[in-house]
Backbone as CSV, one residue per row, in Angstrom:
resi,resn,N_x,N_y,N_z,CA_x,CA_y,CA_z,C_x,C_y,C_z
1,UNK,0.849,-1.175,0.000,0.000,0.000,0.000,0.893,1.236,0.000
2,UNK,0.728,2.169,-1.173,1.592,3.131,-0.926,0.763,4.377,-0.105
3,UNK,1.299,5.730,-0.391,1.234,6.705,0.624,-0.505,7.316,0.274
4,UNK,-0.479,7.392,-0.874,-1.812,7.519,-0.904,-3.262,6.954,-0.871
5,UNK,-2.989,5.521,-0.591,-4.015,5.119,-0.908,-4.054,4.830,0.790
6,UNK,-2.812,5.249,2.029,-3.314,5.094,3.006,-3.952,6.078,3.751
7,UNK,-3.419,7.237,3.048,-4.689,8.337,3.271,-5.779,8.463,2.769
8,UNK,-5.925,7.561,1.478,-7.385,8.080,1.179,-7.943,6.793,2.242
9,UNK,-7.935,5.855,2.635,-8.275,4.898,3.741,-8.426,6.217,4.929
10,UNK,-7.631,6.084,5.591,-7.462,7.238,6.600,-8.349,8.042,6.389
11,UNK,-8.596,9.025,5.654,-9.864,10.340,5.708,-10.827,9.070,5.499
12,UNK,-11.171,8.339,4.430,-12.447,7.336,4.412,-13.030,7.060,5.866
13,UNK,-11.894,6.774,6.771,-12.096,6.200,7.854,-12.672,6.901,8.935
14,UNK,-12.094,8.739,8.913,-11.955,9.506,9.752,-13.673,10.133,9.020
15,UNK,-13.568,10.252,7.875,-15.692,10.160,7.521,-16.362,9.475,8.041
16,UNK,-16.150,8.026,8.116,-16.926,7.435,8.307,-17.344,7.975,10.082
17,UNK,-16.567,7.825,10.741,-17.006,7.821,12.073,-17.314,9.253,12.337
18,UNK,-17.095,10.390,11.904,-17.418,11.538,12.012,-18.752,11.343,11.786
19,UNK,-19.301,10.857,9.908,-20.464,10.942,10.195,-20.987,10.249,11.005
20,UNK,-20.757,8.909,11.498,-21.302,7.953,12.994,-22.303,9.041,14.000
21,UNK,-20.792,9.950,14.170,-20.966,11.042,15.313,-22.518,12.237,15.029
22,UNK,-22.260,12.738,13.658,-23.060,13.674,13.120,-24.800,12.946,13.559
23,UNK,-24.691,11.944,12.570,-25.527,11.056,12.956,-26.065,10.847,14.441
24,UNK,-25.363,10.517,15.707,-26.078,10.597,16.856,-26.319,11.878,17.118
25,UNK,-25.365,12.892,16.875,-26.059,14.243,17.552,-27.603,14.552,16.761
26,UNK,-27.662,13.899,15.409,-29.045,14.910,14.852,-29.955,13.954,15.687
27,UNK,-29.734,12.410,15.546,-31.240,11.710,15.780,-31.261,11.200,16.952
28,UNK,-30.441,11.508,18.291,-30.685,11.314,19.929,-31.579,12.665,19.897
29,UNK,-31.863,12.492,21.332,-33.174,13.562,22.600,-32.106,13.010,23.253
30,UNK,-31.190,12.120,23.945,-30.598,12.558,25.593,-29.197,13.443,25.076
31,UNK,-29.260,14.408,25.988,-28.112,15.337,26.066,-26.734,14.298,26.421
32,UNK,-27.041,13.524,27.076,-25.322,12.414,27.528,-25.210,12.002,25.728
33,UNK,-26.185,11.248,25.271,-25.719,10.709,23.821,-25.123,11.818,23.077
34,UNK,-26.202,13.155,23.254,-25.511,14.090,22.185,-24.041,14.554,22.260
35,UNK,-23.522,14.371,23.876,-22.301,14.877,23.728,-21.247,13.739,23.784
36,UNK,-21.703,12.437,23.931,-20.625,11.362,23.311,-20.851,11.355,21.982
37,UNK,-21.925,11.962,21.055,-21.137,11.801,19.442,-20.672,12.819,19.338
38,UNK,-20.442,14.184,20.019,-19.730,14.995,20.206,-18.356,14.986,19.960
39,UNK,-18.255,14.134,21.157,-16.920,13.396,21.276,-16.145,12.594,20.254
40,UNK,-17.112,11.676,19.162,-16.741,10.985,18.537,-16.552,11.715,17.141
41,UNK,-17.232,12.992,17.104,-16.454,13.708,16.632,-15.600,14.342,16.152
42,UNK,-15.491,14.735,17.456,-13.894,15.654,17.811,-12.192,14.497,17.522
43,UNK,-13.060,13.170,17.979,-12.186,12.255,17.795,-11.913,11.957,15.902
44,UNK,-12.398,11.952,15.405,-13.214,11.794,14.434,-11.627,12.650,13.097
45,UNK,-12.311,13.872,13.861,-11.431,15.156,13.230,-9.666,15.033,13.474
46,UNK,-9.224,14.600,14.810,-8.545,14.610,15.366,-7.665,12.960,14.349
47,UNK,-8.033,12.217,14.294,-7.432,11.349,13.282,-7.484,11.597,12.100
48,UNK,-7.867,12.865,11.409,-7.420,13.126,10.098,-6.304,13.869,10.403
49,UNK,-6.693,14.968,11.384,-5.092,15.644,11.138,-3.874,14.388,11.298
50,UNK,-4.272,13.403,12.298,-2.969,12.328,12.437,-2.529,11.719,10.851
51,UNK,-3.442,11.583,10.411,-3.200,10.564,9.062,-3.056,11.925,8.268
52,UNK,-2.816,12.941,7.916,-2.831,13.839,6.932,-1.127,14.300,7.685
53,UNK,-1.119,14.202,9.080,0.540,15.072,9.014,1.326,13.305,8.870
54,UNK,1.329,12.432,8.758,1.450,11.042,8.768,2.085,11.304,6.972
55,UNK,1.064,11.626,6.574,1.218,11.516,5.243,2.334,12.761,4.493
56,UNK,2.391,13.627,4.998,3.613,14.618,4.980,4.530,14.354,5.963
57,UNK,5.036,13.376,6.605,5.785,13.215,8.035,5.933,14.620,8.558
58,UNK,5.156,15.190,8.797,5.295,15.886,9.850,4.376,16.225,11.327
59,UNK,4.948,16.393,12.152,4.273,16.679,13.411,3.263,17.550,13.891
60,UNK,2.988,18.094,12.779,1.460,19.352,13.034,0.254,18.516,13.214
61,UNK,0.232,17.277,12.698,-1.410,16.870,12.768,-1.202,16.148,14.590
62,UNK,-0.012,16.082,14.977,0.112,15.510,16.147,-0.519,16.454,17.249
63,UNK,0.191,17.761,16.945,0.087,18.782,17.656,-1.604,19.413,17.758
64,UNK,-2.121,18.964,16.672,-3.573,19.691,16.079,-4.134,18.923,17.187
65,UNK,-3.856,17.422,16.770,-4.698,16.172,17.967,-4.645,16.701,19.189
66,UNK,-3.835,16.810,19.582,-3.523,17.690,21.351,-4.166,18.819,21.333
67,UNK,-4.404,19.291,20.749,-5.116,20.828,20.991,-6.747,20.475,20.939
68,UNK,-7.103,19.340,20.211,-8.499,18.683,19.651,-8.865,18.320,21.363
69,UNK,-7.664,17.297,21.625,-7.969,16.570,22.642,-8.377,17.549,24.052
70,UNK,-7.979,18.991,24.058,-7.673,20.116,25.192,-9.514,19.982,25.242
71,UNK,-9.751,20.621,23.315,-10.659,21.153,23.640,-12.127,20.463,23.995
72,UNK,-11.837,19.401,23.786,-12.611,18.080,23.907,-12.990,17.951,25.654
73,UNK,-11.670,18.072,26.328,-11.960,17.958,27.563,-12.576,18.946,28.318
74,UNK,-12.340,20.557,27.735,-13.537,21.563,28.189,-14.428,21.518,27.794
75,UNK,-14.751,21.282,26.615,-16.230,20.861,26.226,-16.701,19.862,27.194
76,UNK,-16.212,18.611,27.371,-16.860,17.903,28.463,-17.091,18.334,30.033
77,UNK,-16.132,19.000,30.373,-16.430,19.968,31.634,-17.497,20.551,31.346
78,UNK,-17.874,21.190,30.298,-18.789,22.694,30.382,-20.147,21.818,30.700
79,UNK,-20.087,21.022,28.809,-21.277,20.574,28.799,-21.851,19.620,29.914
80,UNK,-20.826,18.505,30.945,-21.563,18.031,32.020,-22.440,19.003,33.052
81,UNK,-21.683,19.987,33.262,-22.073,21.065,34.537,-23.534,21.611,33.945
82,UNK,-23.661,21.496,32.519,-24.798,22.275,32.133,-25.654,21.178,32.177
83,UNK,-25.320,20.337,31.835,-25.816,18.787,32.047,-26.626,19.099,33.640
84,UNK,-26.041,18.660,34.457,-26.322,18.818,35.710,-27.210,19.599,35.950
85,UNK,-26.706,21.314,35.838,-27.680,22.570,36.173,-28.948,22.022,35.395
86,UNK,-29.510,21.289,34.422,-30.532,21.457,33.738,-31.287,19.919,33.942
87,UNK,-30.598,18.879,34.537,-31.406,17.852,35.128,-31.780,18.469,36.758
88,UNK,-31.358,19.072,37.152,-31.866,19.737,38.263,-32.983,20.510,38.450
89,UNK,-32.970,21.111,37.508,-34.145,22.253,37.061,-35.266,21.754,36.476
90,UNK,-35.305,20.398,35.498,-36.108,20.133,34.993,-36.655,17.927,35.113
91,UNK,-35.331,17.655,35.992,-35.513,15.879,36.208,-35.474,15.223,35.058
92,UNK,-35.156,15.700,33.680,-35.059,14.851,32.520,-33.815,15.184,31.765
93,UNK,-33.222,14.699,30.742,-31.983,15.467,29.938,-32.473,15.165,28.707
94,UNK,-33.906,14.924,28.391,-34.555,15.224,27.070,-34.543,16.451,25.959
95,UNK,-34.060,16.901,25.103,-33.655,17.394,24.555,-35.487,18.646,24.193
96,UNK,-36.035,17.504,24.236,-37.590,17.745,23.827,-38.258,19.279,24.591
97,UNK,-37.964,19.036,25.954,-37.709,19.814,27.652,-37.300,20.798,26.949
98,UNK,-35.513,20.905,26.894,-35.025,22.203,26.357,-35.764,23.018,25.631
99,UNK,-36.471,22.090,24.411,-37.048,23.659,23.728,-38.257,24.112,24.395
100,UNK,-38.715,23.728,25.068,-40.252,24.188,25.877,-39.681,25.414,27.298
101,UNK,-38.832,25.422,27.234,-37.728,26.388,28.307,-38.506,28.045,28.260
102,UNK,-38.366,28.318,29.164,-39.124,30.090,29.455,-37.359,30.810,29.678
103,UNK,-37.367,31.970,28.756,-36.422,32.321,29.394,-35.899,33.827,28.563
């Protein structure tokens, strides 16, 4: 297998599960699912830059991943806490809830 046909594998691959991800965020109602395809996402994105600086040997798609991975983990901070504040307020994490919200 030469260099290109393991990137076009690689992005194939890094689509496929992105859309996986796209896919749970449109067709879940629980806020936990929406932000693990979130996640799978971010993950998603984060292995193209690997296989795209892979494919130029260089270390930027490494570096991109680490910065993916930062922001991945504040996103999961934020969105649990909001998580929380809003099963508190309302006893469900139905997505359905959210839009019926006064505010």
């Amino acid at each position: 297998m030469n260099d290109a046909e393991a990137l076009n594998y690689g992005m194939a691959l890094a689509g496929l599960i992105f859309a996986i991800g796209l896919t749970g965020v449109l067709m879940r109602r629980n806020l936990i699912f929406i932000l693990l395809s979130m996640e799978i996402m971010l993950n998603a994105t984060g292995f193209a830059f690997i296989v795209a600086g892979a494919k130029w040997a260089s270390a930027d798609g490494q570096v991109m991943f680490i910065l993916i991975l930062a922001v991945a983990a504040a996103e999961v901070a934020i969105g649990l806490a909001l998580l929380l504040r809003f099963h508190g307020m309302h006893k469900t994490l139905d997505t359905g809830r959210a839009a019926q919200m006064k505010g």
